[in-house]
C-alpha positions in Angstrom: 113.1 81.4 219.7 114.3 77.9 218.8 116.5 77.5 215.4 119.0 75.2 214.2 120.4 73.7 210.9 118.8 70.8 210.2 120.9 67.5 210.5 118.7 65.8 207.0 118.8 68.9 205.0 121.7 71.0 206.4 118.8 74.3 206.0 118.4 76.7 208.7 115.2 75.9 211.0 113.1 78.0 213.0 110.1 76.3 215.5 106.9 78.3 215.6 103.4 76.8 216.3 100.8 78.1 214.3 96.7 78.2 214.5 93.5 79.7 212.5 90.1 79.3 213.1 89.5 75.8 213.7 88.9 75.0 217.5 92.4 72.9 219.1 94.0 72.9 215.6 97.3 74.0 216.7 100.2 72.6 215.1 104.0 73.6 215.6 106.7 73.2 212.8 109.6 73.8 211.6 109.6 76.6 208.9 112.9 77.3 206.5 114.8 80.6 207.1 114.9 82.4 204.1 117.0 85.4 204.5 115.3 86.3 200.5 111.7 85.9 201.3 110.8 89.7 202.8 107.3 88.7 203.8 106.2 86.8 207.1 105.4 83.6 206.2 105.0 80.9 203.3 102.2 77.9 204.4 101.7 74.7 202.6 97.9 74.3 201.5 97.7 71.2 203.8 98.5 73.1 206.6 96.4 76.3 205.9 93.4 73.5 206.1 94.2 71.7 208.7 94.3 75.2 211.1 91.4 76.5 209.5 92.7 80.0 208.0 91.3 82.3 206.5 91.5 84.1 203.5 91.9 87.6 203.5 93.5 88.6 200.5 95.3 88.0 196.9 97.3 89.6 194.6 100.3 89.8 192.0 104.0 88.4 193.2 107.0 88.7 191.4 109.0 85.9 192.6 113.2 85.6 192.6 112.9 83.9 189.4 111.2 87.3 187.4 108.0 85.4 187.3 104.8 86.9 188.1 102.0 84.8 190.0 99.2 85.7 191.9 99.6 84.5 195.7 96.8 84.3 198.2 97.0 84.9 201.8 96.0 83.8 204.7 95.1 85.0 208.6 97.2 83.0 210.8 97.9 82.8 214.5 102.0 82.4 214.6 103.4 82.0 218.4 106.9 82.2 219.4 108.1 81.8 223.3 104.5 82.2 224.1 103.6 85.4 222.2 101.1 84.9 219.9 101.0 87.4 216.9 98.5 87.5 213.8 100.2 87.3 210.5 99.4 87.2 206.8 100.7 83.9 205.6 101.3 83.7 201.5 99.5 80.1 200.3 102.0 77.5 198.8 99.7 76.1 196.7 101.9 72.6 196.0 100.4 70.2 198.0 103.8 67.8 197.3 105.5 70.9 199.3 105.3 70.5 203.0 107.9 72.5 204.0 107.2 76.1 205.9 108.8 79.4 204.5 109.8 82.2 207.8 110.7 85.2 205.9 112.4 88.7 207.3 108.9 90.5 208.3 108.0 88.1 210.6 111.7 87.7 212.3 112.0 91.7 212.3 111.9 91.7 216.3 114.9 89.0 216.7 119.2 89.7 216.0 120.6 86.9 214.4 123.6 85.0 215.2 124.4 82.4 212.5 127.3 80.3 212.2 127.9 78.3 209.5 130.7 76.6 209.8 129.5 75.3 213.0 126.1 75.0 212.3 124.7 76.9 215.3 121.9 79.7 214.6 120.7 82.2 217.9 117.7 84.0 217.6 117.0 86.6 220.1 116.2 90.1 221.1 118.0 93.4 222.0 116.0 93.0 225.4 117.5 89.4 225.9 120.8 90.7 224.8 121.4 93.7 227.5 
């Protein structure tokens, strides 16, 4: 799985191409590791309509600030080294927010190596490893 730190930002990067339900509508991004966000993924609205998703589901959220909100997710096609995997992706309803959320549920299958100080991230698997 590709990740790196971002030269703009300096944030942690992982690639994934995602998809829905609309026919060709297959886009691949870079999503921001966040080592606090325990589900799968986070999805701006813009790209939730441009691969078609679905909804499946909503409910309550209480978010690292003690707020509570309600969050809506999504059915959507994530693929990574040519697996393809159906997740639940949570709906970040800010259209000015275009940036991707990977959270620990959907990197469950990977070891991480990260190294700040030289800005070098290795995501792989204890298959890969051995």
């Amino acid at each position: 799985m590709h990740a790196y730190f971002d030269t703009q930002d300096g944030n942690p990067k992982v690639v994934i191409k995602i998809s829905g339900t609309k026919r060709g509508a297959v886009k691949e991004i870079p999503a921001l590791l966040d080592t606090g966000h325990s589900g799968s993924l986070s999805l701006p609205i813009l790209d939730l309509i441009y691969i078609g998703a679905k909804l499946s589901s909503f409910g309550p959220v209480r978010l690292a600030d003690g707020r509570h909100v309600t969050v809506y997710y999504f059915k959507v096609n994530v693929e990574t080294e040519g697996i393809k995997k159906e997740v639940q992706a949570s709906m970040i309803e800010n259209p000015n927010i275009t940036e991707a959320i990977i959270g620990l549920q959907l990197l469950s299958p990977y070891i991480a190596f990260i190294d700040f100080k030289n800005k070098k991230i290795q995501l792989t698997t204890e298959k890969q490893l051995k």
